[in-house]
C-alpha positions in Angstrom: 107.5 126.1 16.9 110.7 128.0 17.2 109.9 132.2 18.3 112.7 133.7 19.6 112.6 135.2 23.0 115.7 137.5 23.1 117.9 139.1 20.9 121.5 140.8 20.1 123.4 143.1 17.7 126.7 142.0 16.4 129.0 143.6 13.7 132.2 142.3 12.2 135.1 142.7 10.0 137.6 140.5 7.6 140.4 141.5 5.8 141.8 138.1 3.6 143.0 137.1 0.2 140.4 134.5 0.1 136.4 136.0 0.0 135.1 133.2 2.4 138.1 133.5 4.6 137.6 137.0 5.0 133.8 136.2 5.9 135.3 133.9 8.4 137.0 136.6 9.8 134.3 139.2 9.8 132.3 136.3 12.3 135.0 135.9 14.4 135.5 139.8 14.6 131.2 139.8 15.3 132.0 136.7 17.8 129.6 134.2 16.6 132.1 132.4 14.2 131.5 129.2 16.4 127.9 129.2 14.9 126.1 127.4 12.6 124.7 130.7 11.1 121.2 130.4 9.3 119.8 133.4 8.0 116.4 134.1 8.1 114.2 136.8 6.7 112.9 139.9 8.6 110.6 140.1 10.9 111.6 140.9 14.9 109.3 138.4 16.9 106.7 139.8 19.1 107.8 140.3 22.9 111.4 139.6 21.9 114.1 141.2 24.4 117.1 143.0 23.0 120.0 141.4 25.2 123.7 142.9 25.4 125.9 141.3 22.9 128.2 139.7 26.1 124.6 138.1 27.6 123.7 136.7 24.2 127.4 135.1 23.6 126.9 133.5 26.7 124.0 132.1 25.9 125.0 130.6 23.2 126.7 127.3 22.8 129.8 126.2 19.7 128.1 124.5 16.7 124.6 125.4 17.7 122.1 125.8 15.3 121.8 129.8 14.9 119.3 131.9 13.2 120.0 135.5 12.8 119.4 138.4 10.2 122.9 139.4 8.6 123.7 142.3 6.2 126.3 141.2 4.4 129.4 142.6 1.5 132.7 142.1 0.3 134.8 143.8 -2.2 138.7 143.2 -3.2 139.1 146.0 -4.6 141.9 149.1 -3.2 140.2 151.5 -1.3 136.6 150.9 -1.9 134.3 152.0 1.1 131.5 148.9 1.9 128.9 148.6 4.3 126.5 146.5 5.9 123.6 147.7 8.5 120.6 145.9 10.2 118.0 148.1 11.3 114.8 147.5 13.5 111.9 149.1 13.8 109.5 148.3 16.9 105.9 148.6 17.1 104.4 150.8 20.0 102.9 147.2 20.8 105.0 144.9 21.6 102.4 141.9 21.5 102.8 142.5 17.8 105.7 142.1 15.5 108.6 144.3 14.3 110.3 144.8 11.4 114.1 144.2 10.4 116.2 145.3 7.4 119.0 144.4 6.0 121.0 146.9 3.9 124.4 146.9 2.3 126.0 149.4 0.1 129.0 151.1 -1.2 131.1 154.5 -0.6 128.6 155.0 2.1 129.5 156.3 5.5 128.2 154.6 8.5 125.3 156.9 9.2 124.0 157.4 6.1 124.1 153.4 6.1 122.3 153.2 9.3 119.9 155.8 8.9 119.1 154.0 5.4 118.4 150.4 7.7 116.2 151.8 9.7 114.1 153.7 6.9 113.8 150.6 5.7 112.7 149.1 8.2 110.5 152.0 9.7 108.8 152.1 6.1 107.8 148.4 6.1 106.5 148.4 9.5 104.7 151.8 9.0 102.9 150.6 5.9 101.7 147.0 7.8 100.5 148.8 10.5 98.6 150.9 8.1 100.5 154.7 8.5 99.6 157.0 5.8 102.4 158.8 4.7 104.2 160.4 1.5 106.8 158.1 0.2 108.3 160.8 -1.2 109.7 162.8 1.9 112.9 162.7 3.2 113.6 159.5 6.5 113.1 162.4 8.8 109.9 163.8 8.0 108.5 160.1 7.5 110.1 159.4 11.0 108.0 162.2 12.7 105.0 160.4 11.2 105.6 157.2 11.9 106.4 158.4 15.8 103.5 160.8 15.6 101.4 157.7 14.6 101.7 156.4 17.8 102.2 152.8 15.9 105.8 152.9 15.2 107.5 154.0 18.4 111.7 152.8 17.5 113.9 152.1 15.5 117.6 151.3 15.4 120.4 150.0 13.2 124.0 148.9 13.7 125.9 149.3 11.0 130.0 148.4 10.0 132.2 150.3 7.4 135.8 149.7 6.2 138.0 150.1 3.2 139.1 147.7 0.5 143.2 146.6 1.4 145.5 145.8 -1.3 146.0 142.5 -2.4 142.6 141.2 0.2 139.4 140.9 -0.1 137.2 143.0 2.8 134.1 141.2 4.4 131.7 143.5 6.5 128.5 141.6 8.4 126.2 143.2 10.5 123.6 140.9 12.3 120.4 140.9 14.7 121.3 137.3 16.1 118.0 135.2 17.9 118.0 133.5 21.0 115.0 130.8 21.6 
């Protein structure tokens, strides 16, 4: 049984003429290119420990099996705005599970993007722990109630924005990375 005990946040960018070469670049910008990346759906294990990006790297080893969640979009065209954004959401107990979201979007900036992750993210958590709520009202009123629940105490994103080059396709990734 594989449940990861720690966690990090990593982001990247890739600028190339080539669409996977630029995604090769936006891992090597994030610094997990050495990786055998497997992506995995979203749910943030119980009791797992959000580690600083330099702490996870080092605990991490080249061509090692790694499972992470990735938000992930290219584009080749001039000038285009793209983004990716993982968000999390944490339960006010952290003996149970936690909810993450990826998200990726165009001509947004990066805190609409992020603030969009971690509604996501905050929603889906709120509505498994059982948080009544109206669907209807804007992230921050829904945020009040999910804090004011006492259920859904956090939530966080990272997300990464750049513009479309001429003649290159852009990459952006944005990752919650697992550590067993």
């Amino acid at each position: 049984m594989i449940v990861p005990q720690k966690a990090f946040l990593t982001r990247g960018v890739g600028f190339h003429k080539n669409e996977l070469q630029s995604y090769e670049l936006a891992l090597r910008d994030a610094r997990i290119e050495k990786q055998n990346i497997v992506s995995v759906s979203s749910i943030f294990p119980p009791n797992c420990e959000i580690i600083s990006l330099e702490e996870g790297l080092s605990l991490l080893m080249p061509g090692q099996i790694t499972f992470c969640v990735m938000a992930r979009l290219s584009t080749n065209e001039y000038g285009r705005i793209i983004g990716a954004s993982v968000g999390i959401a944490f339960p006010s107990d952290r003996n149970q599970y936690g909810y993450i979201s990826e998200y990726h979007s165009y001509g947004k900036e990066e805190m609409e993007l992020g603030d969009f992750a971690e509604d996501l993210a905050s929603t889906m958590l709120a509505t498994t722990l059982g948080v009544e709520f109206d669907p209807d009202k804007d992230y921050d009123e829904r945020r009040e109630i999910y804090q004011m629940s006492g259920k859904v105490v956090e939530s966080l994103s990272f997300p990464c924005v750049t513009k479309g080059k001429k003649g290159c396709y852009a990459t952006v990734i944005s990752c919650v990375v697992f550590i067993e």
